[in-house]
C-alpha positions in Angstrom: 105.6 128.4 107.4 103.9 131.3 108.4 100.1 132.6 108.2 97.0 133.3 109.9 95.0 130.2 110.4 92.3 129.9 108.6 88.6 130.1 110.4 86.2 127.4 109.9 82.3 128.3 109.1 80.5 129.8 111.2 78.1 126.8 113.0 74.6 125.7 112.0 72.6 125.1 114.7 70.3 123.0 112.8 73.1 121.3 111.2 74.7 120.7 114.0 71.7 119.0 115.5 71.2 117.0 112.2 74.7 116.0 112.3 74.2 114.6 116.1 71.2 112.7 115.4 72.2 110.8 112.2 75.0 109.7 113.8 73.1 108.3 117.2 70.8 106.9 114.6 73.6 104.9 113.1 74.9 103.8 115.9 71.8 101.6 116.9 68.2 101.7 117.8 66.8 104.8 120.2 64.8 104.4 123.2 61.3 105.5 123.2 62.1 108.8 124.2 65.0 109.4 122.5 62.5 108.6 119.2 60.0 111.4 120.6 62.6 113.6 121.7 64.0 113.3 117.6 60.3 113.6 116.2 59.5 116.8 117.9 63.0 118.1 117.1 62.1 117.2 113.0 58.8 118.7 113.7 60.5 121.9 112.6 60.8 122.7 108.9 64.3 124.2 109.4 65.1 121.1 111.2 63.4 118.7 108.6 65.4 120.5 105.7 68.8 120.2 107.5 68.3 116.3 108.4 66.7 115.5 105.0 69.6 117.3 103.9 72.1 115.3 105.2 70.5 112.0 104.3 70.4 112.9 100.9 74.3 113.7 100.9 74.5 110.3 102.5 73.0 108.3 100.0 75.3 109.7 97.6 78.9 109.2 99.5 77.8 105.8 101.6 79.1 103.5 98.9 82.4 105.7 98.2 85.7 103.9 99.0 87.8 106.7 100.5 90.7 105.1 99.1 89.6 105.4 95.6 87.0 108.2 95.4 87.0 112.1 96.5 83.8 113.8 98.1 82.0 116.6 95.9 83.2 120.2 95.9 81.7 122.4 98.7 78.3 124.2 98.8 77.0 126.3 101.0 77.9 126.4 105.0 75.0 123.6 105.6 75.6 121.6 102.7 79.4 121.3 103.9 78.5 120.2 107.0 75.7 117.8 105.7 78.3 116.3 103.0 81.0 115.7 105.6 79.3 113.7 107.8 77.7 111.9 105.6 81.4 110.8 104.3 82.7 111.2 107.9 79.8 108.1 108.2 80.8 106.0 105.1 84.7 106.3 106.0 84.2 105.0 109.5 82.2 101.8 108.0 85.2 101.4 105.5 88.0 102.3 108.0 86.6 99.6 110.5 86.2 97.2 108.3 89.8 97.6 106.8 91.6 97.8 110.0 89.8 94.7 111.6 90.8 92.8 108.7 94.4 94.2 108.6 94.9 93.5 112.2 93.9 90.1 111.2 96.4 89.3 108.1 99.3 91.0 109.6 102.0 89.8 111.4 103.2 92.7 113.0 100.6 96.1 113.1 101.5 99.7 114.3 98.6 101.9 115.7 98.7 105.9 115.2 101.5 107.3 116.3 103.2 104.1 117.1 106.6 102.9 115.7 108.0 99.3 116.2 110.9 97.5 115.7 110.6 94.0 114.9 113.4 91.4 115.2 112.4 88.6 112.4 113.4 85.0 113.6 115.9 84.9 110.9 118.1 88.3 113.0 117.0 90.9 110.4 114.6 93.7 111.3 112.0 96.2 110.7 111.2 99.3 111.5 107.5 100.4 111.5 106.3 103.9 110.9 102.8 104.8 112.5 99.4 103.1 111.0 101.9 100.2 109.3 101.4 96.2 109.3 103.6 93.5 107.8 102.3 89.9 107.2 105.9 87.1 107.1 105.8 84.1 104.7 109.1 82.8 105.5 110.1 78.7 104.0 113.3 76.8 104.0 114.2 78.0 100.5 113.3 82.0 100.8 112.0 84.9 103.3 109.1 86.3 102.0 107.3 89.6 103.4 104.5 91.5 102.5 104.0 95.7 103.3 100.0 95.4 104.3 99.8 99.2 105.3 102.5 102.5 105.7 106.1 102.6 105.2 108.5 100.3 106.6 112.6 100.2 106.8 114.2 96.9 106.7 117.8 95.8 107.9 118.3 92.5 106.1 120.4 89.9 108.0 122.8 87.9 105.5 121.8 84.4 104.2 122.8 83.6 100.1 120.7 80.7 100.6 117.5 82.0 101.5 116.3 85.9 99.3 114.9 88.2 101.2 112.0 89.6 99.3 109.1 92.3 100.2 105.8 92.2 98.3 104.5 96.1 98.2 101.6 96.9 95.6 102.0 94.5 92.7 105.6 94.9 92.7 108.2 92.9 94.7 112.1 94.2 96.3 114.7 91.6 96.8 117.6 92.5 98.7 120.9 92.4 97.4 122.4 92.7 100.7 120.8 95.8 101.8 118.9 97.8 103.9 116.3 99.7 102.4 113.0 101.7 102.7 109.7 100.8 101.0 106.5 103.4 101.5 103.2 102.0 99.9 101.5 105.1 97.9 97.8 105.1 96.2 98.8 102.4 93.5 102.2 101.1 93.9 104.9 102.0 96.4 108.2 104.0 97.0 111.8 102.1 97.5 114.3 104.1 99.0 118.5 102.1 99.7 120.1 103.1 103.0 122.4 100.3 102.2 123.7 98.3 99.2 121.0 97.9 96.5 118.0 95.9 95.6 115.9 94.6 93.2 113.0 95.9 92.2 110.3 93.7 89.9 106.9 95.2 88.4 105.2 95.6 85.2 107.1 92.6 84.0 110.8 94.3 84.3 113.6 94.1 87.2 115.2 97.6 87.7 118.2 97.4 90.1 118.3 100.4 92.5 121.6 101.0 94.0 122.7 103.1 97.6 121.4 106.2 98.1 118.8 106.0 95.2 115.0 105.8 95.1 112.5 104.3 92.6 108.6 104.5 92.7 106.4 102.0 90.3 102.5 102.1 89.6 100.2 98.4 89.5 101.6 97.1 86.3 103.8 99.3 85.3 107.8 99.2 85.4 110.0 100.9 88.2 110.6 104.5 87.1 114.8 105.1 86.5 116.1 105.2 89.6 117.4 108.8 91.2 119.9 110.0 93.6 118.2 111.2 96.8 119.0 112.5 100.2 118.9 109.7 102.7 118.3 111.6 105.1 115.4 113.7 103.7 114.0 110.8 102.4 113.7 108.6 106.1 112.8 111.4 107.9 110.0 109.7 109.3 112.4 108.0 111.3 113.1 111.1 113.5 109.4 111.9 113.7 109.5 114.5 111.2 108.3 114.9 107.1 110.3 116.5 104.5 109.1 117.7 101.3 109.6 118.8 98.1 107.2 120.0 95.5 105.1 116.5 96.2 101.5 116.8 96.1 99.9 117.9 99.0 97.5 114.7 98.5 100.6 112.8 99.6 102.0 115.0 102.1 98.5 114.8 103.9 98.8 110.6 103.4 101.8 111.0 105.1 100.3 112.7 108.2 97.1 110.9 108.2 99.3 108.0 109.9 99.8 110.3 112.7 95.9 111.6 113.0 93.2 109.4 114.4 91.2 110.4 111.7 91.6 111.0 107.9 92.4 113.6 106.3 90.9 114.4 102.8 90.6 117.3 99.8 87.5 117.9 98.7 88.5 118.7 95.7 91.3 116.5 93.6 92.8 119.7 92.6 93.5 121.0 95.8 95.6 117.7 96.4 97.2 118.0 93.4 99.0 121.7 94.5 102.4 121.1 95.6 104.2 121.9 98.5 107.7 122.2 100.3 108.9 122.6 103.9 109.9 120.5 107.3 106.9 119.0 109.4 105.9 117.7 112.4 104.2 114.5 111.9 104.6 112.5 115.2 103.7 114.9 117.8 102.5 117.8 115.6 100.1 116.5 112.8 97.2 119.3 113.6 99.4 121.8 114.0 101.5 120.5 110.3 98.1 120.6 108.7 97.2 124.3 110.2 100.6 125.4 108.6 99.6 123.7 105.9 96.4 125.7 105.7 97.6 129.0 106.1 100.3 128.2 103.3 98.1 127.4 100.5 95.1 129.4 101.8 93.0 126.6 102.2 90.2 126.3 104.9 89.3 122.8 107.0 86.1 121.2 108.3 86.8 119.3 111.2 84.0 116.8 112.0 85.2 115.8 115.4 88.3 115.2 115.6 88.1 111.9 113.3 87.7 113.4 109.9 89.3 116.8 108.3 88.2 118.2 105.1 90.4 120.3 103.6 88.6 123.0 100.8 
């Protein structure tokens, strides 16, 4: 992909200043000078307006769940600023959170830009892409997994006597003697066979999804009919790169947000739902996939440090 990357706004220096001191004030109480030093700064109107500002965009993103919600559509150059830190704030209060308790439940936890194999004490494994966790339930009488977090490829070691089943979502994939692939996606997951087939259980049915064939299911809904696929296109992860096909560029950017220390967000759902096709870089070259990205679609990015990208 090709382009001239896009420029960001030019900088506020008021905002940027407003933007500084919200976040030291978050992050615990001042000293005595640091609280004058702040008072005479806000003694300024321009000042007052741009830090008032960006407590008022606060109060309205703090309780978002980035997970489940999308920030407001853009105003002007200040207001931008002002809205992305405030969600810059309430996604570091939900990111923490979440990670600390998913480092908890899991068994086995990738960081960004990690991948691990796991040997599971029955001899199968797993393969973890970047920002992925796996929590093991295994009993006399089956082997039980469950996909916490990211996209995972498993090699299933033979044993009639005991199923091998992965919870993902609200669905479940027993292996039929198999190696497959299973990617969880906003609400459900992806289940791609390498090897054999599977069984895939949600919404109350059981589709059967054989080699070389992929199948996708919503919370409490059935598997979608299966579909031939590329292997190779579609486990591209495992060779550090992302290929895609007319998929939503809100998933394309899920995708690469396991390779960011940061999130990566639209702020507008429409701008996630335009679709997109090419070959990226995702474990080396994340920034430099989503400034291709950019210049593709025409899109311009706020960067607020280098934790959180807006996309507009």
């Amino acid at each position: 992909m090709t382009g001239h990357k896009a420029r960001e706004p030019a900088p506020d220096e008021a905002g940027d200043a407003a933007i500084e001191w919200f976040v030291r004030l978050r992050e615990g109480k001042l000293s005595a000078e640091e609280t004058a030093a702040f008072e005479a700064w806000r003694a300024a109107p321009a000042n007052a307006a741009a830090f008032d500002e960006v407590l008022h965009m606060y109060g309205h993103l703090a309780g978002m769940s980035p997970a489940r919600r999308t920030p407001p559509a853009p105003r002007a150059t200040r207001g931008m600023r002002a809205a992305a830190l405030a969600f810059a704030a309430a996604v570091a209060v939900f990111a923490s959170h979440d990670e600390i308790a998913l480092r908890l439940e899991a068994d086995h936890f990738t960081g960004v830009g990690e991948k691990r194999l796991v040997t599971l004490d029955d001899g199968s494994h797993v393969l973890l892409d970047s920002r992925s966790a796996i929590a093991s339930r295994y009993s006399a009488g089956e082997r039980r997994l469950r996909l916490l977090s990211g996209e995972a490829w498993f090699d299933v070691a033979p044993d009639a006597s005991r199923p091998f089943v992965v919870e993902a979502g609200d669905g479940r994939v027993t292996a039929l003697g198999t190696a497959f692939d299973v990617a969880l996606e906003k609400s459900g997951a992806r289940v791609t066979v390498t090897e054999h087939r599977v069984g895939v259980a949600s919404g109350g049915k059981t589709t059967i999804v054989e080699e070389g064939q992929q199948t996708a299911f919503e919370r409490d809904t059935p598997a979608r009919a299966p579909e031939t696929i590329d292997i190779d296109t579609a486990t591209a992860w495992r060779r550090g790169k992302l290929i895609v096909n007319r998929q939503p560029l809100g998933d394309v950017l899920a995708a690469l947000g396991r390779y960011h220390r940061g999130y990566i967000y639209c702020v507008d759902r429409a701008i996630c739902a335009r679709r997109i096709s090419g070959v990226f870089g995702a474990q080396e070259d994340a920034l430099q996939s989503l400034a291709e990205i950019e210049a593709s679609l025409g899109l311009r990015a706020i960067h607020v440090t280098s934790y959180l990208i807006l996309l507009y």
